[in-house]
C-alpha positions in Angstrom: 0.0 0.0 0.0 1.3 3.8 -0.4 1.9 5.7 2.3 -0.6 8.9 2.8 0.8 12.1 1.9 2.3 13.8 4.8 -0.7 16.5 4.0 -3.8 14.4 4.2 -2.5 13.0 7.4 -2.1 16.7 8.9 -5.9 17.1 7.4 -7.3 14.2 9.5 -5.0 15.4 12.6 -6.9 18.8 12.2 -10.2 17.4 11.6 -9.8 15.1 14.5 -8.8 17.8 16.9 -11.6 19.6 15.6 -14.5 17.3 16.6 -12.3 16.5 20.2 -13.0 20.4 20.6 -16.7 20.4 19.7 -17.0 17.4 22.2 -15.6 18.7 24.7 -17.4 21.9 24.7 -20.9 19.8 23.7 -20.3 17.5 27.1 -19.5 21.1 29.8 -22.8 22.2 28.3 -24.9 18.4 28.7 -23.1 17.2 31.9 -24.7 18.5 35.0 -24.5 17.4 38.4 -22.8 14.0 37.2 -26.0 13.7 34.5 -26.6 14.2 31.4 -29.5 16.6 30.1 -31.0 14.8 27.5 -32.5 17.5 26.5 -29.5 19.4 25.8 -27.9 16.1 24.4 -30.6 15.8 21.7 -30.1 18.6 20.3 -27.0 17.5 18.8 -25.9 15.4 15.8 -26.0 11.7 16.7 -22.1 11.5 15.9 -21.6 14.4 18.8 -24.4 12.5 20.9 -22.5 9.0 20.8 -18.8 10.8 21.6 -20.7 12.4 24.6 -21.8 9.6 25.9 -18.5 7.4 25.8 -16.8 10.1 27.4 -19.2 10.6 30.2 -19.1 6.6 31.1 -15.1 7.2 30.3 -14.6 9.3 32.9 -16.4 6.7 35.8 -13.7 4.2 34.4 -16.2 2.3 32.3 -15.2 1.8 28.0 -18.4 1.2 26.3 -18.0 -1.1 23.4 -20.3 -0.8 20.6 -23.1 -3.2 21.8 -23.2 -1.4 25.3 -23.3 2.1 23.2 -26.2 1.0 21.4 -28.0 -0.1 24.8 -27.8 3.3 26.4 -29.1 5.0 22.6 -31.9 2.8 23.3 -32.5 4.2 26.8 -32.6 7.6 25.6 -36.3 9.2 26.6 -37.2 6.3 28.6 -37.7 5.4 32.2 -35.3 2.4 32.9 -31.2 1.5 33.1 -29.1 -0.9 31.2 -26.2 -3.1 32.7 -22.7 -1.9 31.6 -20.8 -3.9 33.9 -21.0 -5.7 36.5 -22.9 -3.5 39.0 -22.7 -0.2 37.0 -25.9 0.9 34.9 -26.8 3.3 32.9 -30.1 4.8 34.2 -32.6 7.2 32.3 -35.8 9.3 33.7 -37.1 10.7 30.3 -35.0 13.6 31.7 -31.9 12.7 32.3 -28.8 9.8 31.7 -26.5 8.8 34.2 -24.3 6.3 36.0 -24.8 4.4 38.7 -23.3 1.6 40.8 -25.5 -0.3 42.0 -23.2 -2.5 44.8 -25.0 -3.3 47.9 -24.4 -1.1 50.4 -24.0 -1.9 54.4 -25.4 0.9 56.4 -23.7 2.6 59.0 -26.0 3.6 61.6 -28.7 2.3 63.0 -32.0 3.4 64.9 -32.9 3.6 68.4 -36.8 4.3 69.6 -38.2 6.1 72.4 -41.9 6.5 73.2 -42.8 9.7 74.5 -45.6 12.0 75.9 -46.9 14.0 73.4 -46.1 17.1 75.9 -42.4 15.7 75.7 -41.7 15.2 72.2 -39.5 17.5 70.5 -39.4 17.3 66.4 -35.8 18.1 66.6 -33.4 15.1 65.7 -36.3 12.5 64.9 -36.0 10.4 62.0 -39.5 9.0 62.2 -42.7 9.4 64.5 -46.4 8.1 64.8 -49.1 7.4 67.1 -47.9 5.0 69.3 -50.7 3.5 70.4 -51.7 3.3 66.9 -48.8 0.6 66.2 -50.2 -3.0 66.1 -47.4 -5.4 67.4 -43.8 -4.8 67.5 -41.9 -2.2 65.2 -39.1 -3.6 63.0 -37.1 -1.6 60.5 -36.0 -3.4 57.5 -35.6 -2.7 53.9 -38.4 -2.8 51.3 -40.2 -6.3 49.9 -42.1 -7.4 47.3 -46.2 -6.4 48.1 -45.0 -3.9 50.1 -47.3 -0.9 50.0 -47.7 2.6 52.1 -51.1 5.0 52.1 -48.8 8.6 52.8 -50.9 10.1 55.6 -53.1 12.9 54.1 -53.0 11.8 50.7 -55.8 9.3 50.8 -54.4 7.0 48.4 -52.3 3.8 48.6 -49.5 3.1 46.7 -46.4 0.5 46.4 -43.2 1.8 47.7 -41.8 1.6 44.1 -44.2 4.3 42.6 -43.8 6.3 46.4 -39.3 5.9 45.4 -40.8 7.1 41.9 -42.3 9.9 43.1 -40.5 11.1 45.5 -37.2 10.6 43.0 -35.2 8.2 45.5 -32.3 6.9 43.1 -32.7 3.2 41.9 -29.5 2.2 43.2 -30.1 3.4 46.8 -33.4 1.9 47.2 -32.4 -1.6 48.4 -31.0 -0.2 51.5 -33.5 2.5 52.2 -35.0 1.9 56.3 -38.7 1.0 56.1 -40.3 0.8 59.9 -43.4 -1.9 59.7 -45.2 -3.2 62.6 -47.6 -6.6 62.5 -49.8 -4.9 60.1 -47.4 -4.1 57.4 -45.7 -0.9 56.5 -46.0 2.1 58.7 -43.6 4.2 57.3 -40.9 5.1 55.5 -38.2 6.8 57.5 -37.0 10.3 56.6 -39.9 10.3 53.8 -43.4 9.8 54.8 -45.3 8.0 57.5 -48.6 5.8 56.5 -52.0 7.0 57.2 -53.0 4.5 59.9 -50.6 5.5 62.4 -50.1 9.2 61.7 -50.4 11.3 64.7 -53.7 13.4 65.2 -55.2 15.6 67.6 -55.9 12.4 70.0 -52.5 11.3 70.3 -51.0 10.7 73.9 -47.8 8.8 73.4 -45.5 9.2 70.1 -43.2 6.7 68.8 -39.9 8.0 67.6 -36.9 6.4 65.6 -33.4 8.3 66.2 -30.4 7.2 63.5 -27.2 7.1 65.0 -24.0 5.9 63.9 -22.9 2.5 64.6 -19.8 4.0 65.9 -21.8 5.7 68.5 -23.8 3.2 69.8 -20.6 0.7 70.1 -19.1 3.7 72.4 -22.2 3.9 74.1 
């Protein structure tokens, strides 16, 4: 084969360094806040919209071949995520791409309840309250499970917990390990969110039930 003329090589060098710069300023105007706006991101050439994305996944360490490309195109203007590797997904809201790892997490805290007199309680610090007397059996906090469902006090409706994550835009990968508090009954709340109609406290309450998270450090100095 003949070699390239020095000159059309230094053409492609240009051109490439070209399109490196449009990237680069394309992806400071998409990327916000670790996302991507897919709004912004649409508005570009699907060349531009493809260099974007394997540089945003680039820079979490992750090299998208052209399968896993193809997968996150797909996800654009959808309401799902797509497995990249291993843990790591690619996760669309109609709104916005992203990365996310999705490795369990241990938590570091834990929860200790106190039952006071409605004259003693004090808002400040508390994770999670209701009616006490309102709580049929014992409390236990645990993560979510399947048929799990909640009826947000005041809203009179009932919903599962993964349109209540939905709504209140709790990330997908952080959901596993968020602390539910359920008595015999089933759900009574979900702590640092909303507590369930049933035991919410009301102009009868004597005696509220409290959850305090503290760190597991804490509690082992105790």
């Amino acid at each position: 084969f003949e070699r390239l003329p020095k000159a059309f090589i230094s053409d492609m060098n240009e051109d490439a360094a070209f399109i490196e710069k449009a990237v680069h300023t394309a992806y400071n105007e998409v990327c916000m806040d670790d996302k991507l706006s897919l709004e912004l991101l649409c508005k570009y050439d699907i060349a531009i919209i493809k260099r974007i994305i394997l540089k945003y996944f680039s820079d979490y360490g992750i090299t998208l071949d052209r399968v896993h490309l193809n997968s996150v195109l797909r996800l654009i203007g959808k309401n799902g995520k797509e497995q990249i590797s291993g843990n790591h997904f690619a996760v669309c809201d109609k709104k916005y791409l992203r990365f996310a790892d999705f490795t369990s997490r241990e938590n570091d805290f834990s929860f200790v309840s106190k039952v006071l007199k409605i004259s003693e309680f004090d808002l400040k610090g508390v994770d999670f309250y209701c009616d006490c007397d309102k709580i049929i059996g014992k409390v236990r906090i645990r993560t979510r499970q399947a048929g799990d469902t909640i009826s947000p006090a005041g809203r009179g409706c009932t919903k599962t917990l993964k349109k209540l994550f939905n709504e209140k835009k709790i990330p997908q990968e952080i959901r596993d390990s968020v602390s539910i508090a359920a008595d015999d009954e089933g759900v009574i709340g979900v702590i640092g969110y909303c507590v369930d109609e049933r035991v919410k406290v009301s102009s009868d309450t004597q005696n509220i039930y409290c959850l305090l998270r503290l760190p597991l450090e804490d509690l082992m100095n105790e």
